[in-house]
C-alpha positions as CSV (number, residue, x, y, z in Angstrom):
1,X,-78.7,16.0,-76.5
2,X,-78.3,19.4,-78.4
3,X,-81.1,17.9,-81.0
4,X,-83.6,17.7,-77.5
5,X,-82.6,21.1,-76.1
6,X,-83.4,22.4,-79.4
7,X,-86.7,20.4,-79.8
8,X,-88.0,21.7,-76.0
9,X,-87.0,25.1,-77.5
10,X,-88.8,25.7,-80.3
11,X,-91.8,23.9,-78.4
12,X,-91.6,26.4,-76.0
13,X,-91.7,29.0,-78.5
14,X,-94.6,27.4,-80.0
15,X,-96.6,27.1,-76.8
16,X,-95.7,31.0,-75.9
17,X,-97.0,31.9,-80.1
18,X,-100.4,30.2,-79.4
19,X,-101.2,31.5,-76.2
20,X,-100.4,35.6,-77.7
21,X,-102.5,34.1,-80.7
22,X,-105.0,33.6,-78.5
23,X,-104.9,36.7,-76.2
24,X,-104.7,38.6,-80.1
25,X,-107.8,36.8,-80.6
26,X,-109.5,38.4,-77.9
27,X,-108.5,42.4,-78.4
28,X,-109.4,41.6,-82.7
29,X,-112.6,40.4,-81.2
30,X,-113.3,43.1,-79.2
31,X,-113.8,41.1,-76.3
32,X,-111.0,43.7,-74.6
33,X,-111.8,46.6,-76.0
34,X,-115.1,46.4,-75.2
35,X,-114.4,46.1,-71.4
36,X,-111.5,48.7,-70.9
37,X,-111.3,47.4,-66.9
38,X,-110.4,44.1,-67.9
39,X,-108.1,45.3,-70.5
40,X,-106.0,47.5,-67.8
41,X,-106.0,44.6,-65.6
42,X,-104.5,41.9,-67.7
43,X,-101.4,44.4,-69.5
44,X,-99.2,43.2,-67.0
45,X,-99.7,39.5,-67.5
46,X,-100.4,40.0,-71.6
47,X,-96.3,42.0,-71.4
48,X,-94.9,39.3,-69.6
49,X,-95.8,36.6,-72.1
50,X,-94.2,38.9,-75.0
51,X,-91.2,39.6,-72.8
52,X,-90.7,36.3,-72.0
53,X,-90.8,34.8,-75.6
54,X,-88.4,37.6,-76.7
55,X,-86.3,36.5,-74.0
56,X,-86.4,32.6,-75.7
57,X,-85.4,34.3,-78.5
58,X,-82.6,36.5,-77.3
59,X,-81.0,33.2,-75.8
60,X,-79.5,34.3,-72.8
61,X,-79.4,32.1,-70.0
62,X,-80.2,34.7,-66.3
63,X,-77.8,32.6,-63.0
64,X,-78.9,35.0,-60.0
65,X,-76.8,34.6,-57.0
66,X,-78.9,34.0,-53.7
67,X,-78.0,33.9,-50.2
68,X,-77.9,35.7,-46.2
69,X,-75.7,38.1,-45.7
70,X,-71.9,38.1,-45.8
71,X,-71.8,34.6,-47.5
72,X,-69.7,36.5,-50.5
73,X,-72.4,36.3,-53.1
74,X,-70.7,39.4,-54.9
75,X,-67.4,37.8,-54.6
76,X,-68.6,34.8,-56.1
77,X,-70.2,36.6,-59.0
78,X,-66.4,38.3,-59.5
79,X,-64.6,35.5,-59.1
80,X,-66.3,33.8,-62.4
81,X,-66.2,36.7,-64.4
82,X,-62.6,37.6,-63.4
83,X,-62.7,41.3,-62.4
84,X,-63.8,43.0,-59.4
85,X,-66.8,44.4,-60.9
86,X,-69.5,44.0,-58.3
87,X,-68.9,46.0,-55.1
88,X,-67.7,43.8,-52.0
89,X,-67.2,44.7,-48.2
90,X,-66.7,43.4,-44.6
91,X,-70.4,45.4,-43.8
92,X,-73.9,43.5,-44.1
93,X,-75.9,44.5,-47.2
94,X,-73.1,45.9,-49.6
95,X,-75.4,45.2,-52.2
96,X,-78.2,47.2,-51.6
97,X,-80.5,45.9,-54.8
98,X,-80.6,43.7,-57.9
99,X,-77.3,44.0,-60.2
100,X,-76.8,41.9,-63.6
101,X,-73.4,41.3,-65.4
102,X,-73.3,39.7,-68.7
103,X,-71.0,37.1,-69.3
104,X,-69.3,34.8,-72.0
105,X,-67.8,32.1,-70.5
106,X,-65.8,29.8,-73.4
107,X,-66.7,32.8,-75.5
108,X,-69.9,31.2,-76.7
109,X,-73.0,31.3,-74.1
110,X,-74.2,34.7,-73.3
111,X,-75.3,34.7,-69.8
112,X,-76.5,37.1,-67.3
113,X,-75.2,36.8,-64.0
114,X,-77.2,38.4,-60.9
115,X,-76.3,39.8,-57.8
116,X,-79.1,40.3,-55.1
117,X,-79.6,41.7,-51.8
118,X,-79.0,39.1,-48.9
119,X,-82.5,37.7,-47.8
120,X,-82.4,38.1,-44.2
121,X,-81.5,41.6,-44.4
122,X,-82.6,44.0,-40.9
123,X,-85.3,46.4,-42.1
124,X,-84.7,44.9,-45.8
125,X,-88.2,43.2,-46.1
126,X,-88.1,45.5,-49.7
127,X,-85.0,44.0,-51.0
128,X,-86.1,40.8,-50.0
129,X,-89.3,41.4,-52.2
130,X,-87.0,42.4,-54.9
131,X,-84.5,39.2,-54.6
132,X,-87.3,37.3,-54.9
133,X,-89.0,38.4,-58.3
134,X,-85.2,38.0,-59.7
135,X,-86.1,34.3,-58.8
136,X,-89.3,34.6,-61.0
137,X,-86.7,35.9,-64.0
138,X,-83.5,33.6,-63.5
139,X,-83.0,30.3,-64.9
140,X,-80.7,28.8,-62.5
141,X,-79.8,29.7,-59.1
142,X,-76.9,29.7,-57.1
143,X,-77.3,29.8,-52.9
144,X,-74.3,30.9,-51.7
145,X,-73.4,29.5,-47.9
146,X,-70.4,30.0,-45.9
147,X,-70.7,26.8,-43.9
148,X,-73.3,24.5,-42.1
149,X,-76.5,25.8,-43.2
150,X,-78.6,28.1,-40.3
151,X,-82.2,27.8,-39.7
152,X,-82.8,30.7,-41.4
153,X,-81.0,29.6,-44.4
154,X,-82.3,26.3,-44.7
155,X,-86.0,28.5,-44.6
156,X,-84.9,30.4,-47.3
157,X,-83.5,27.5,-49.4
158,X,-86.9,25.5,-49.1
159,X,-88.4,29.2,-49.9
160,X,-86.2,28.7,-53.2
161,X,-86.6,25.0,-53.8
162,X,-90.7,26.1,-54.4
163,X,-89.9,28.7,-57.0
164,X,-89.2,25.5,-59.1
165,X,-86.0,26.4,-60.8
166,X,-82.9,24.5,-60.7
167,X,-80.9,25.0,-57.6
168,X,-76.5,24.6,-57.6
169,X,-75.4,25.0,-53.4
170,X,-72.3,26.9,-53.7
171,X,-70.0,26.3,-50.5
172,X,-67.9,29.2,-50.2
173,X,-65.0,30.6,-47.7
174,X,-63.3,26.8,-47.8
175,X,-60.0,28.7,-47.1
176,X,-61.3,29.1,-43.4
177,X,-62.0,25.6,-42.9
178,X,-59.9,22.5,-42.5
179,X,-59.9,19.3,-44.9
180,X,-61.5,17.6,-42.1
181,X,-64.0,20.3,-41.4
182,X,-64.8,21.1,-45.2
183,X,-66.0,17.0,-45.5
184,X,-68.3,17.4,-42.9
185,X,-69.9,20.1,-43.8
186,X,-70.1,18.9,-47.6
187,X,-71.8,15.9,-46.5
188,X,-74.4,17.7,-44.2
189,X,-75.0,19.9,-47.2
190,X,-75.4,17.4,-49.6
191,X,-78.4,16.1,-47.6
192,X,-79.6,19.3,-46.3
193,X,-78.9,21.1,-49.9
194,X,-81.8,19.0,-51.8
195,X,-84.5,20.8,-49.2
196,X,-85.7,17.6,-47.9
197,X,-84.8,14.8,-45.5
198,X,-86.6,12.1,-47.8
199,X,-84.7,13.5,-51.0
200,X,-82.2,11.8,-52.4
201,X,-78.6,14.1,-51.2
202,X,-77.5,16.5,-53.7
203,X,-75.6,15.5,-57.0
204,X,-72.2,16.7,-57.9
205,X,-73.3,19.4,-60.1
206,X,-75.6,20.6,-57.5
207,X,-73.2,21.5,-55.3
208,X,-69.2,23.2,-55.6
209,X,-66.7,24.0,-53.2
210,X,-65.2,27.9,-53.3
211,X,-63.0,29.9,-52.1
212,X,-64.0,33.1,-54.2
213,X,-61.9,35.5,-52.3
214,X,-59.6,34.1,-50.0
215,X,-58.4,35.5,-46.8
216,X,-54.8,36.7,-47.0
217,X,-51.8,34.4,-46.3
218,X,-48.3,35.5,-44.3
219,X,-45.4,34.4,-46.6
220,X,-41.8,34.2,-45.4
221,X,-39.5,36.2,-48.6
222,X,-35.9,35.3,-48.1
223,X,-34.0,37.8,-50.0
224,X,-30.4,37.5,-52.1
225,X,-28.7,39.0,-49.4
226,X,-29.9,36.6,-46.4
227,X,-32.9,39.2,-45.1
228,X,-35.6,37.3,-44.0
229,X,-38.8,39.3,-44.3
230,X,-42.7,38.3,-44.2
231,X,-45.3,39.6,-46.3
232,X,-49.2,39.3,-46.9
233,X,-50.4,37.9,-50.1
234,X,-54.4,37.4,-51.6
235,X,-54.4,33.7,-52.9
236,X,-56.2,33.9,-56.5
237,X,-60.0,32.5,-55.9
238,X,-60.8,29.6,-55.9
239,X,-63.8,29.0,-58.9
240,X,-62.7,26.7,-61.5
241,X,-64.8,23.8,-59.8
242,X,-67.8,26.1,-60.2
243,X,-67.5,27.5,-63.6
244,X,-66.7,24.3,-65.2
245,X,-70.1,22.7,-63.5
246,X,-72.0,25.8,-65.1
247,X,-70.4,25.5,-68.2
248,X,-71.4,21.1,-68.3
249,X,-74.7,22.2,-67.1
250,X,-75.6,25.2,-69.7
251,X,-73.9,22.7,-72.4
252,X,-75.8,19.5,-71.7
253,X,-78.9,21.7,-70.5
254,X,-79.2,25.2,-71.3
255,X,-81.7,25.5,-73.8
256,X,-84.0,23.1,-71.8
257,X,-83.8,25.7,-68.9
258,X,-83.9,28.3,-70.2
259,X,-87.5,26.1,-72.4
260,X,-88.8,25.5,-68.7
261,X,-88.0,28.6,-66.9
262,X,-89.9,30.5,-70.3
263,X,-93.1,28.1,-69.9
264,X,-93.4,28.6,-66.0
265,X,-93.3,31.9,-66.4
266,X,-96.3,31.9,-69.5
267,X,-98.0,29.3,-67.1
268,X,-97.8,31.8,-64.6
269,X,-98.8,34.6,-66.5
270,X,-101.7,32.6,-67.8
271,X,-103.2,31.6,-64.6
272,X,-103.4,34.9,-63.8
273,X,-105.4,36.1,-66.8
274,X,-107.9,33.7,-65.4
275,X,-108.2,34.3,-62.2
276,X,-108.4,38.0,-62.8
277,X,-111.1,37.3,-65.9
278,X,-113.4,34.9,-63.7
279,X,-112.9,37.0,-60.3
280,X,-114.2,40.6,-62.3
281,X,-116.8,38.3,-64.2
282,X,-118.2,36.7,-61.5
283,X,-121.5,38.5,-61.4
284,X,-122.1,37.8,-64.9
285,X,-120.8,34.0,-64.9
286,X,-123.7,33.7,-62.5
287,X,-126.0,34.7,-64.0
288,X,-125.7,32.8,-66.8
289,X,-125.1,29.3,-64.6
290,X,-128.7,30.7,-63.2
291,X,-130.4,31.4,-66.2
292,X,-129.5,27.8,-67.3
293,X,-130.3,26.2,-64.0
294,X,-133.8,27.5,-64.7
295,X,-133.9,27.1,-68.2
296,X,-133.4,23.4,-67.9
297,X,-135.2,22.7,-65.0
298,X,-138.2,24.1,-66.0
299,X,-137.7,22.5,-69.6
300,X,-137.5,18.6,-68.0
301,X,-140.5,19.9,-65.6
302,X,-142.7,20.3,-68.6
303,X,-140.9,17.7,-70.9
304,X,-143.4,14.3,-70.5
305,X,-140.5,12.2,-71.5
306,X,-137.4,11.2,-69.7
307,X,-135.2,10.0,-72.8
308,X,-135.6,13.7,-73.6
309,X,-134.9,14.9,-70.3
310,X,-131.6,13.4,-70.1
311,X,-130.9,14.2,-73.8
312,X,-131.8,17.3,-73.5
313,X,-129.8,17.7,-70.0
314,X,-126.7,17.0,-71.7
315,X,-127.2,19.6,-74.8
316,X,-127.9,22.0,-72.1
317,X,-124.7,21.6,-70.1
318,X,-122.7,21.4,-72.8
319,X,-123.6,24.7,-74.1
320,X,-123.5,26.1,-70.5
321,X,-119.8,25.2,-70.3
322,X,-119.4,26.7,-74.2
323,X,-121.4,30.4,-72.7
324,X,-119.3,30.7,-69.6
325,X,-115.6,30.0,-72.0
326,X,-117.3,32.9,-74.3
327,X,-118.1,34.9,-71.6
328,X,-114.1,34.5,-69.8
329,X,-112.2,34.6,-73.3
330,X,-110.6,31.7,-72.2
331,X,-110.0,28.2,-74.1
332,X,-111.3,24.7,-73.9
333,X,-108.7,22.4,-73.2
334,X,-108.4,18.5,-72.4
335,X,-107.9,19.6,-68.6
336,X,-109.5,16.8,-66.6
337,X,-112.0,16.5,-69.3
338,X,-112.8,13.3,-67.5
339,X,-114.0,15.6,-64.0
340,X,-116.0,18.0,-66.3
341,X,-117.7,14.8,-68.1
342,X,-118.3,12.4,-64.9
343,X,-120.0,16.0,-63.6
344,X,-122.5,16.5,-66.3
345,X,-123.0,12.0,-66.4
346,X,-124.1,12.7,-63.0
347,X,-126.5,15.4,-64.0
348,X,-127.8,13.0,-66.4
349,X,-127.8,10.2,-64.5
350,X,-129.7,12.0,-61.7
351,X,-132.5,12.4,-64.1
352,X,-132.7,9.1,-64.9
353,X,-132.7,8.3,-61.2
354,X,-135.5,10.4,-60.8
355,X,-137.4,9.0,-63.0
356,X,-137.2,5.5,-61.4
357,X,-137.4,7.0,-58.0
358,X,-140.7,8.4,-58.8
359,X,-141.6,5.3,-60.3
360,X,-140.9,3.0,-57.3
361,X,-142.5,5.8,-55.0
362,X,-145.4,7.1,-56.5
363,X,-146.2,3.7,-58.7
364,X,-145.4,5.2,-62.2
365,X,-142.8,7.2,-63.3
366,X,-143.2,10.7,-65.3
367,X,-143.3,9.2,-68.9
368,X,-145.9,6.5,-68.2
369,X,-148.0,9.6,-66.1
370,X,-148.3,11.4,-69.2
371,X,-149.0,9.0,-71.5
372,X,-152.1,7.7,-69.0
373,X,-153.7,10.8,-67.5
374,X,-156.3,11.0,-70.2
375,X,-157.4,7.4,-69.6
376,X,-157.2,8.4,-65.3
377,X,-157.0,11.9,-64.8
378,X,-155.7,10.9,-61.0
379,X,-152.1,10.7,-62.8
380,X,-152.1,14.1,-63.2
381,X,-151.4,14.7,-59.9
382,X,-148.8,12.0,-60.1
383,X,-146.7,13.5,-63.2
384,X,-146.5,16.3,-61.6
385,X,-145.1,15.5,-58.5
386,X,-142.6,13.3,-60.4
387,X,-142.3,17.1,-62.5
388,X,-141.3,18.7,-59.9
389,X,-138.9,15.9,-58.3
390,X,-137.4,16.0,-61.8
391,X,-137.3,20.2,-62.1
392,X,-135.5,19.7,-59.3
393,X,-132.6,17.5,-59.9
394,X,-132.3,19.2,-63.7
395,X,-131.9,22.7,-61.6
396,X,-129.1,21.3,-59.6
397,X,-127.1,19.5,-61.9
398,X,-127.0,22.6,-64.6
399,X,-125.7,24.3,-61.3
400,X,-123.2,21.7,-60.4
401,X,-122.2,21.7,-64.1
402,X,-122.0,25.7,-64.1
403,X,-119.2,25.5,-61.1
404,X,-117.2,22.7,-62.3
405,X,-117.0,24.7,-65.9
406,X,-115.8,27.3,-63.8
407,X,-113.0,25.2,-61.9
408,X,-112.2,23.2,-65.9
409,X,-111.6,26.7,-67.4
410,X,-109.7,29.0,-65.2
411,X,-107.5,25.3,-64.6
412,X,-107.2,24.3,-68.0
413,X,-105.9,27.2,-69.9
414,X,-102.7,26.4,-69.7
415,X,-103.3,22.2,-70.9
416,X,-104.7,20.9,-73.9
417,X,-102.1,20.7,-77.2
418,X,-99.3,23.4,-77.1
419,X,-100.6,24.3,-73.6
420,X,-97.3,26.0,-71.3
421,X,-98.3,23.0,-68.5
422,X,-98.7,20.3,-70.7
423,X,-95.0,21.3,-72.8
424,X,-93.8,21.5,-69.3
425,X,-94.2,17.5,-68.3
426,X,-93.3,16.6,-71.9
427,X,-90.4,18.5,-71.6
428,X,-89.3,17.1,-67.9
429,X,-90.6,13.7,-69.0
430,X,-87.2,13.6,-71.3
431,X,-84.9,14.3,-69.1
432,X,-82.0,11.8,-68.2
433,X,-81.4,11.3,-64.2
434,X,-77.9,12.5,-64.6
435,X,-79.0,15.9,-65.2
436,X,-79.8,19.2,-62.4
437,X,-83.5,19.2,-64.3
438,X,-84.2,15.8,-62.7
439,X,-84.2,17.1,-59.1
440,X,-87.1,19.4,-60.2
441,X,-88.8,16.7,-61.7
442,X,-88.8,15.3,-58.5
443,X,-89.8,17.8,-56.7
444,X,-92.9,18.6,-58.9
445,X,-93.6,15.1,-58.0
446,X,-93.8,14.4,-62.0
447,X,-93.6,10.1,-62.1
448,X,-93.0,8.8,-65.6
């Protein structure tokens, strides 16, 4: 198992290499500097893939805390790490923003534990913003309830579920509830927990029992001289449970999380710097699809033979779909290869068609007009209406060709080999059913 974690790893860390060697590529080339606008618009996304494979490489594991308010998400956090070092209270929205603690539990895995605002927060829409780009850093969350789960928790677990991270349901304040109470809430979370009815209910790792500060207890003293007296004492938390499922998780798991959460965030990033390339060269993509679309119809228009049209066709798209990856920066994957290829068979095959088409409607087709107008000039007439027809259908299909280009790159940048998508299903395909990445698997609706 430690062999695989290490494996989806390093293959992370490949993946994140190639795509910087790419995006190095592009500023050697010039194809940056030379458009300053694009350059300031991608920095974010070009950071974020640097700070995410120096992250891989620091190896520590981020567990953010989620939850409404009062459900003792601080308390939690200082239960595991043994000291009161997050600030706790009996007021809503003690924790006012995002707070991280590193920890060594076992003395061996660093991790970074942290604390966010609650989600539903009055007048706290900001620090509901900022609890959820701590989602986009963590690796594994923990949503902290205090009981049955509200409406507007069960909203803000599904909320969760979509940021595709691993999920453990922390049940805290048990100390308020009886034995008979605590099971039937533990069963309606374990269905509830896994975000939907169809799901299968939650695992044992996926969900712990707490008590991370207990309320106080009344204890009768009865002192050496016969005094009775009665005095309040804390109970010590209750987290053992819960640590020891984090530490069997990072142990079986860790590195492939922390491999996953590193390639959804490149994937991300990635997507971005395509969207933003093709949305601020839209003019100029085109343009180009244009300039082709005439290009090639007029060239099958004057072309007398249709085994040249088609052959022709093809040539053309293809270096359509090669001009428009120049013109982006962006690489040409395997991405539904198969769309982008039944797209430009069409375009060929609708030449062909109208070729036969004009042959069943006008009596000959273009080819056999050519090679007879000298012996009838009438056919003249006849080759170029079947020209035209042609033109036509050449002038569409470039265009077709041009948008589905469009679609294949900004979609495919992060497939093909190495690609932070295609890593991402070899990496979930390995996974065994026992472990916390098999529920996302599932929920990425990934079959294998």
């Amino acid at each position: 198992m430690r062999n695989l974690q290490e494996t989806h790893l390093n293959r992370a860390r490949a993946s994140l290499r190639q795509a910087l060697s790419w995006y190095g590529y592009l500023r050697k080339s010039g194809q940056l500097s030379s458009n300053p606008e694009l350059a300031g618009l991608l920095k974010p996304e070009l950071e974020a893939l640097n700070s995410t494979l120096n992250k891989l490489d620091s190896n520590v594991i981020r567990i953010a805390a989620f939850g409404l308010v009062s459900r003792g998400k601080s308390a939690v956090l200082n239960a595991l790490l043994g000291d009161k070092i997050l600030q706790t209270g009996p007021l809503n929205g003690v924790t006012q923003w995002p707070r991280s603690v590193r920890w060594q539990p076992g003395g061996k895995v660093l991790v970074e534990l942290i604390d966010t605002p609650g989600l539903d927060e009055i007048e706290g829409e900001s620090r509901a913003d900022m609890a959820r780009e701590v989602v986009h850093q963590a690796d594994l969350i923990l949503f902290v309830v205090s009981g049955d789960i509200t409406r507007t928790e069960y909203q803000a677990l599904l909320e969760l579920r979509r940021s595709q991270k691993p999920l453990i349901l922390v049940f805290n304040k048990i100390d308020l509830y009886p034995d008979t109470d605590q099971g039937a809430i533990y069963q309606n979370l374990q269905q509830l927990g896994a975000g939907n009815p169809q799901a299968k209910p939650l695992l044992p790792d996926e969900i712990v029992m707490v008590a991370a500060e207990p309320a106080a207890m009344e204890v009768r003293v009865e002192w050496p001289d016969g005094r009775v007296s009665y005095e309040w004492e804390t109970p010590p938390p209750q987290v053992d449970e819960l640590k020891e499922t984090i530490l069997n998780i990072l142990n079986r798991e860790g590195r492939s999380l922390l491999a996953l959460n590193a390639l959804i965030q490149a994937r991300d990033a990635e997507a971005a710097i395509a969207q933003k390339t093709i949305d601020l060269r839209e003019q100029e993509a085109e343009d180009i699809i244009w300039q082709f679309t005439k290009y090639k119809a007029l060239a099958v228009m004057l072309n007398p033979i249709a085994f040249l049209d088609i052959l022709g066709g093809t040539v053309a798209d293809l270096a359509l779909i090669r001009a428009l990856a120049r013109l982006y920066g962006l690489p040409m994957t395997s991405y539904e290869a198969g769309k982008i290829l039944k797209t430009i068979l069409f375009s060929s095959g609708g030449l062909l068609l109208g070729e036969l088409g004009s042959s069943f409607i006008l009596g000959l087709g273009k080819t056999t007009a050519a090679i007879t107008s000298a012996d009838n000039p009438s056919n003249i007439s006849a080759f170029a209406g079947s020209a035209i027809a042609q033109a036509g259908i050449a002038g569409y299909g470039a265009y077709s060709v041009g948008k589905a280009a469009q679609v294949y790159l900004e979609k495919g940048c992060t497939w093909g080999q190495l690609g932070a998508s295609s890593v991402i299903q070899e990496i979930l395909s390995q996974v065994d059913q026992n472990t916390i990445l098999y529920r996302l698997r599932q929920e990425l609706g990934i079959k294998y």
